[in-house]
C-alpha positions in Angstrom: -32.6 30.5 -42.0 -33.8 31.4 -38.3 -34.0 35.2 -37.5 -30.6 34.4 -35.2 -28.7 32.5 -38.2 -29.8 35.5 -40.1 -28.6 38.2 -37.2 -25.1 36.3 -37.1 -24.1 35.7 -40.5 -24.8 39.6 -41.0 -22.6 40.8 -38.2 -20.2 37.7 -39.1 -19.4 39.5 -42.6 -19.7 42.8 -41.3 -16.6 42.3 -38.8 -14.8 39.9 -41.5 -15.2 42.6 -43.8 -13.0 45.0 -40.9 -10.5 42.2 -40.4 -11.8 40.7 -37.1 -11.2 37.0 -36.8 -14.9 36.4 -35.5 -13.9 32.5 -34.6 -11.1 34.3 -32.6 -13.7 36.8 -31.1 -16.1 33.5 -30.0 -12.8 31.8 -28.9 -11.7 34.4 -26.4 -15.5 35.2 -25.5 -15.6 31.1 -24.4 -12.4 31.5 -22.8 -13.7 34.6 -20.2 -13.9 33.7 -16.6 -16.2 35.7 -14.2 -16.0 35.2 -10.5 -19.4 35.3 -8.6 -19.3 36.1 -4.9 -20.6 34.0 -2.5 -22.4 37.2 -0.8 -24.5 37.7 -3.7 -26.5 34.7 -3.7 -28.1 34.9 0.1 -29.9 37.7 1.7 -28.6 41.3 1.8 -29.7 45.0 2.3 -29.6 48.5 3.0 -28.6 50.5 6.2 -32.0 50.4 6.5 -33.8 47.2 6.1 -32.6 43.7 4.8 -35.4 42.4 2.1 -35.6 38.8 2.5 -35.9 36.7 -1.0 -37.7 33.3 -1.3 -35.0 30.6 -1.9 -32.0 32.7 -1.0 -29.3 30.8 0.0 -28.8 30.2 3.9 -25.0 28.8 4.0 -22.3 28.6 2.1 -23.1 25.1 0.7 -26.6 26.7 -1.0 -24.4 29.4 -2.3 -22.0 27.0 -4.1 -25.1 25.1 -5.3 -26.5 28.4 -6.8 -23.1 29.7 -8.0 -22.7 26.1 -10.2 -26.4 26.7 -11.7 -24.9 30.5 -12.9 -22.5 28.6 -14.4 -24.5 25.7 -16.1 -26.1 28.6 -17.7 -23.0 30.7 -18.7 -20.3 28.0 -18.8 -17.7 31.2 -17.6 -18.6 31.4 -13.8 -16.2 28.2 -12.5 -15.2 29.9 -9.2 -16.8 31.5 -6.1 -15.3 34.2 -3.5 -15.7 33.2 -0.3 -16.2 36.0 2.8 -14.6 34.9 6.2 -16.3 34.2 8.7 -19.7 34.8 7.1 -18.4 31.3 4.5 -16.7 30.0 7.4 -16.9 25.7 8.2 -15.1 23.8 9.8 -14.0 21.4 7.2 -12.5 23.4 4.3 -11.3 20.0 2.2 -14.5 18.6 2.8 -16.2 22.0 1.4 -13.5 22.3 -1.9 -14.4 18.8 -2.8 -17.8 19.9 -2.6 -17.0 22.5 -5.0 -15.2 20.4 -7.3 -18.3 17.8 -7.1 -20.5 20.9 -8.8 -17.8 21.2 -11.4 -17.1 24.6 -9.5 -13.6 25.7 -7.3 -13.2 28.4 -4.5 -11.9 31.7 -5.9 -10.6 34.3 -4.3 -11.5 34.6 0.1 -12.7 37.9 1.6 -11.2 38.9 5.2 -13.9 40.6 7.2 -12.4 43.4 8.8 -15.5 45.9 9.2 -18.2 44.1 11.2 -17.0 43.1 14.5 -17.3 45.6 18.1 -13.6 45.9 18.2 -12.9 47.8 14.6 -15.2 50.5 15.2 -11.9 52.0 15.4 -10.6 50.6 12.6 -9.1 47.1 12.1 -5.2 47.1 11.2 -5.4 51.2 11.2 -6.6 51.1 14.7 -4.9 52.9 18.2 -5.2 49.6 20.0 -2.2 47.2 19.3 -4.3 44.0 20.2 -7.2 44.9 17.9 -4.6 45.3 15.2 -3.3 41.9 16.4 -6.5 40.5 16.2 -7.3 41.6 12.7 -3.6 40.3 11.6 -4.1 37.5 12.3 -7.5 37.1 10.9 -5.6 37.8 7.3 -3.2 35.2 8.6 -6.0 32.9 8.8 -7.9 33.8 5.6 -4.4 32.6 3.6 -4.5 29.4 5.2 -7.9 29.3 4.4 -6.5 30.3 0.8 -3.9 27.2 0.9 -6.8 24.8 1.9 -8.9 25.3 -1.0 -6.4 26.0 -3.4 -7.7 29.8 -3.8 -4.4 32.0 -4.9 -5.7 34.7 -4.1 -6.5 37.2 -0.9 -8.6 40.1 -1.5 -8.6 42.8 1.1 -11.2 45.8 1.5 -10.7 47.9 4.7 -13.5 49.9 6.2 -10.5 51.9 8.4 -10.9 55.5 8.3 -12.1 58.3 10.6 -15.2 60.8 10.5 -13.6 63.8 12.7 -10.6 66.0 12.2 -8.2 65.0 15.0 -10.1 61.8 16.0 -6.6 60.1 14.9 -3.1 61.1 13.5 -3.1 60.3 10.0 0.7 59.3 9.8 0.5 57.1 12.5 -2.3 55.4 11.5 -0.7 54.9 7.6 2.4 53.5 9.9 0.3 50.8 11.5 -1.5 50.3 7.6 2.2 49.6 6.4 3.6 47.8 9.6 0.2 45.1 9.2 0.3 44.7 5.8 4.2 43.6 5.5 3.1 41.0 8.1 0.5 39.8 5.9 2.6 39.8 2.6 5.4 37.9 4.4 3.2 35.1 4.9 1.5 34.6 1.0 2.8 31.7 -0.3 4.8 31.6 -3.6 2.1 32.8 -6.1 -0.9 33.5 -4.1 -1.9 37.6 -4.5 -2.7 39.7 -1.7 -5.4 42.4 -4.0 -5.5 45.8 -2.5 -9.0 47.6 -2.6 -9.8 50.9 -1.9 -12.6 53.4 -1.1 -12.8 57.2 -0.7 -15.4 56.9 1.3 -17.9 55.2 3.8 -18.3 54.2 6.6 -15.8 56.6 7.5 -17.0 59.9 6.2 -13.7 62.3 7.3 -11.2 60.3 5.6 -10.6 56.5 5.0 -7.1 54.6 5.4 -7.4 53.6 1.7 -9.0 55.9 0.3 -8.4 55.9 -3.6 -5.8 53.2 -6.4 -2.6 56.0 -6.0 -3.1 54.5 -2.3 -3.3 51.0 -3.0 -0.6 51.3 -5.9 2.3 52.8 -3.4 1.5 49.9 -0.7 1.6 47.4 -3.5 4.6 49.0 -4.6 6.3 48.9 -1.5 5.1 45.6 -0.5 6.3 43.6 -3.2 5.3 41.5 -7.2 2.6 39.4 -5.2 0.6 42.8 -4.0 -1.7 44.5 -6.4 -4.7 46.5 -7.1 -8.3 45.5 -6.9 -10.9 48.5 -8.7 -14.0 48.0 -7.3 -16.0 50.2 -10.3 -18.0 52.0 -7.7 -15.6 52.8 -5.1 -14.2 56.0 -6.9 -15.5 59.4 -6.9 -18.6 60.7 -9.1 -16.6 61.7 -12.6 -13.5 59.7 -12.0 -11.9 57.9 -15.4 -12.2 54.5 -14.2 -10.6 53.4 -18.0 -7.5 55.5 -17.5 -6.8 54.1 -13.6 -7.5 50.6 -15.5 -5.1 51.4 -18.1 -2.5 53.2 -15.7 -2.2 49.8 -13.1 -1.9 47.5 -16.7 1.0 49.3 -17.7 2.6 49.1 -14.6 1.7 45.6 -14.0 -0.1 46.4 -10.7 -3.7 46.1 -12.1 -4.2 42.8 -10.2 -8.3 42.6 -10.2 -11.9 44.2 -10.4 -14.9 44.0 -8.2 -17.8 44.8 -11.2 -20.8 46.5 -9.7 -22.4 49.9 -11.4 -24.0 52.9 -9.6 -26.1 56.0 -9.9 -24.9 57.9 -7.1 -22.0 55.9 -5.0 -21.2 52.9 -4.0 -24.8 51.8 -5.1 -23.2 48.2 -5.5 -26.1 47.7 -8.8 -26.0 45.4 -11.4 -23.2 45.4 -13.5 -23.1 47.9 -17.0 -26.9 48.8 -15.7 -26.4 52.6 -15.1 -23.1 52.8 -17.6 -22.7 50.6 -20.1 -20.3 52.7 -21.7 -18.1 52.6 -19.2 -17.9 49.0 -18.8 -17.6 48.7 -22.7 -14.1 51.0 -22.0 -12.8 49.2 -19.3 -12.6 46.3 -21.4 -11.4 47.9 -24.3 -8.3 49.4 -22.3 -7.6 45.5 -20.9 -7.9 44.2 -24.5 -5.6 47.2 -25.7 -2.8 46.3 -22.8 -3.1 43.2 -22.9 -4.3 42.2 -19.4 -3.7 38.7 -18.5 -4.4 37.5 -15.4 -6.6 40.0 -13.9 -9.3 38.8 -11.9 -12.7 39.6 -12.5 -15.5 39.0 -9.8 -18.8 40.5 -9.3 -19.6 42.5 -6.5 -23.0 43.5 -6.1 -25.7 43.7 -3.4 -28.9 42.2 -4.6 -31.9 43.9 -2.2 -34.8 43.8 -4.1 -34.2 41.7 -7.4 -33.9 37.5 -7.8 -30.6 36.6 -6.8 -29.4 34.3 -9.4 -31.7 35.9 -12.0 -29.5 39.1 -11.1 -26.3 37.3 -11.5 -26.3 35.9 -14.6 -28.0 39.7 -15.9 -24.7 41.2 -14.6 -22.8 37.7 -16.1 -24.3 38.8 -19.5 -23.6 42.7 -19.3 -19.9 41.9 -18.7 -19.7 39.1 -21.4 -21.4 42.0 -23.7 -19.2 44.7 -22.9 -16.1 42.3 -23.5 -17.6 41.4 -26.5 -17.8 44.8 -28.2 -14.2 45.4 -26.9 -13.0 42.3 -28.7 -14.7 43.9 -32.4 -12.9 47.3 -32.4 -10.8 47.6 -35.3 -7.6 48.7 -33.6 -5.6 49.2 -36.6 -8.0 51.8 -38.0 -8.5 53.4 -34.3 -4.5 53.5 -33.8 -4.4 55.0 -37.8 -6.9 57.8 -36.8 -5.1 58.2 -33.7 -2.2 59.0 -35.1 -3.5 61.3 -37.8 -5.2 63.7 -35.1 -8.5 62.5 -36.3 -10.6 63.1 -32.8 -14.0 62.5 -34.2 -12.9 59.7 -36.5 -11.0 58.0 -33.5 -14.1 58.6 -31.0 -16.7 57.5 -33.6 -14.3 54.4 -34.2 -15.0 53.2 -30.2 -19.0 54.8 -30.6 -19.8 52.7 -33.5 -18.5 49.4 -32.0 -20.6 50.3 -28.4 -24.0 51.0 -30.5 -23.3 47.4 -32.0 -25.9 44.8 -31.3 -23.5 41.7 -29.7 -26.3 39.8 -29.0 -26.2 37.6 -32.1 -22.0 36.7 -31.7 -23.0 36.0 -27.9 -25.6 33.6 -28.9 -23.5 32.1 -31.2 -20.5 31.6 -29.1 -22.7 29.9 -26.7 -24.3 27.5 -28.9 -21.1 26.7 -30.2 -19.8 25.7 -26.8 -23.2 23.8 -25.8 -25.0 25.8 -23.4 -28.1 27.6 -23.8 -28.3 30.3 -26.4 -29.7 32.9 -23.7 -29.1 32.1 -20.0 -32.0 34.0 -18.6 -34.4 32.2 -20.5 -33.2 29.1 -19.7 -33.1 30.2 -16.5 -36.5 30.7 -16.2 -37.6 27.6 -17.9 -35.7 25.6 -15.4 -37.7 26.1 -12.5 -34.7 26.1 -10.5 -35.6 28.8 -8.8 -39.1 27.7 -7.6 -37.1 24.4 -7.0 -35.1 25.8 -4.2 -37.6 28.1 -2.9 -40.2 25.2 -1.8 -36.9 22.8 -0.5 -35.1 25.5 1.5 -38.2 26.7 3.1 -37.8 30.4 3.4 
């Protein structure tokens, strides 16, 4: 018996022994779908400097091409976020039949509303009516780019906000928010979902337009079913219960998304579960415990210093870990503890299942389903990353 058959068949009888269906646990563990951004596999940086990387992709073409090895290596990575206009081309058929040539599809697509001269004002929060034209109809745009590749989804982060008292009224400003975003709903097709981020914070330092999920909630409410909430885990302020926000927006069926990213201090935009595990762990035990279904989850991380698909599928793994060790609590006895006012017993119940070792069912569940039994390693031994290094050049 290997030291992994060994490892398995241990934490196989332990969970048996608590009632867990472990071939239900590999199943649903199979069945996980993480969305990689397109952003994450070419060149990025600081304020201060961006740190090139040897065989970093250059166009949006590479980045499909790296997304598809991620998923070789994970078999749950089948879709990539695209970021208008930085994933822009002119042919989008010609580019989702790429996709679908790497076994891949385009997930959700990322209006740019932060970069250009004109929204240093703000984009659809801004005084000037033709600015806020401009950045309607570059949503517009982004949904038809949406229809063209079959993506059902629009995910929309706005930088909007001010950095002095008085620089701008904040009613009006909210008006023009509301007045925009109605424009934008009105044109989603049937089933396509516009996601809502937010951010209390940066680059505008007095306030932001969007600055926190009770903001993007009441627009999503008012907008309509087809509007929702995207948490971006580092977008909230130090100490805020991510878990109960998660849980909150499930119960109200507004919880539409994530972008997973961890930090120390703010939006540090790190690899995911790196700086709080924890956290992650109870993010997934709150969408197991409501239920979610059809929540998307994408990465969202800035990759300065560290190997950019080596980084991926390290924040790939940390999220399949995290949902792992939600999918082993044994609810029934955390519900029965619960209910007796056992505190300790009920907090040791979520403790004991986060100090598990996952790393033999996670093995497991990906020899089962063919692909390698740890994706870094066989990451490694590939050479793919040398590969694309010496043909791209850079």
């Amino acid at each position: 018996m290997t030291d992994h058959t060994h490892a398995y068949a241990l934490l196989a009888a332990k969970l048996s022994d608590r009632g867990i269906d472990v071939e239900d646990v590999k199943r649903r563990l199979q069945e996980l779908r993480i969305e990689t951004p397109s952003w994450g596999y070419g060149d990025s940086g600081t304020r201060f400097k961006t740190f090139p990387w040897r065989g970093a992709a250059r166009d949006v073409r590479e980045k499909l091409a790296d997304a598809a090895m991620v998923h070789r290596l994970t078999g749950v990575c089948s879709s990539v976020a695209l970021h208008i206009p930085w994933d822009s081309v002119d042919d989008w058929a010609e580019l989702g039949a790429y996709a679908e040539s790497l076994g891949m599809s385009i997930g959700a697509i990322n209006p740019n509303l932060f970069q250009d001269d004109d929204y240093r004002l703000g984009s659809v929060c801004n005084p000037n009516p033709e600015v806020r034209r401009r950045a309607v109809e570059h949503v517009l745009q982004c949904i038809e780019i949406a229809r063209a590749t079959g993506s059902m989804v629009i995910s929309l982060w706005l930088a909007d906000g001010t950095n002095y008292a008085g620089q701008d009224s904040f009613a009006e400003r909210h008006a023009r928010l509301v007045d925009s975003l109605r424009e934008v709903y009105a044109a989603l097709p049937t089933g396509m979902r516009l996601l809502i981020e937010y951010k209390f914070f940066e680059p505008a330092f007095y306030h932001t337009d969007v600055p926190d999920w009770g903001t993007s909630y009441a627009l999503a409410v008012k907008l309509g079913p087809q509007a929702q909430v995207l948490v971006d885990t580092g977008h909230h302020a130090r100490g805020t219960n991510v878990e109960q926000i998660v849980s909150f927006l499930l119960g109200e069926g507004k919880l539409g998304g994530f972008h997973f990213n961890d930090r120390r201090y703010a939006d540090d935009d790190l690899i995911a579960g790196s700086m709080n595990p924890f956290e992650l762990f109870l993010i997934f035990h709150e969408l197991h415990t409501g239920n979610g279904t059809n929540v998307a989850i994408t990465i969202d991380q800035s990759y300065n210093i560290e190997p950019k698909i080596e980084a991926m599928v390290q924040s790939v793994v940390n999220i399949q870990a995290a949902c792992a060790r939600a999918l082993i609590v044994d609810r029934r006895t955390l519900s029965e503890r619960q209910a007796a006012g056992d505190v300790l017993g009920a907090h040791r119940a979520l403790v004991d299942v986060f100090e598990t070792d996952v790393r033999p069912l996670l093995t497991q569940a990906r020899i089962d389903a063919g692909l390698p039994p740890d994706p870094i390693v066989a990451l490694k031994e590939s050479g793919y990353q040398e590969r694309v290094a010496r043909e791209r050049g850079v």
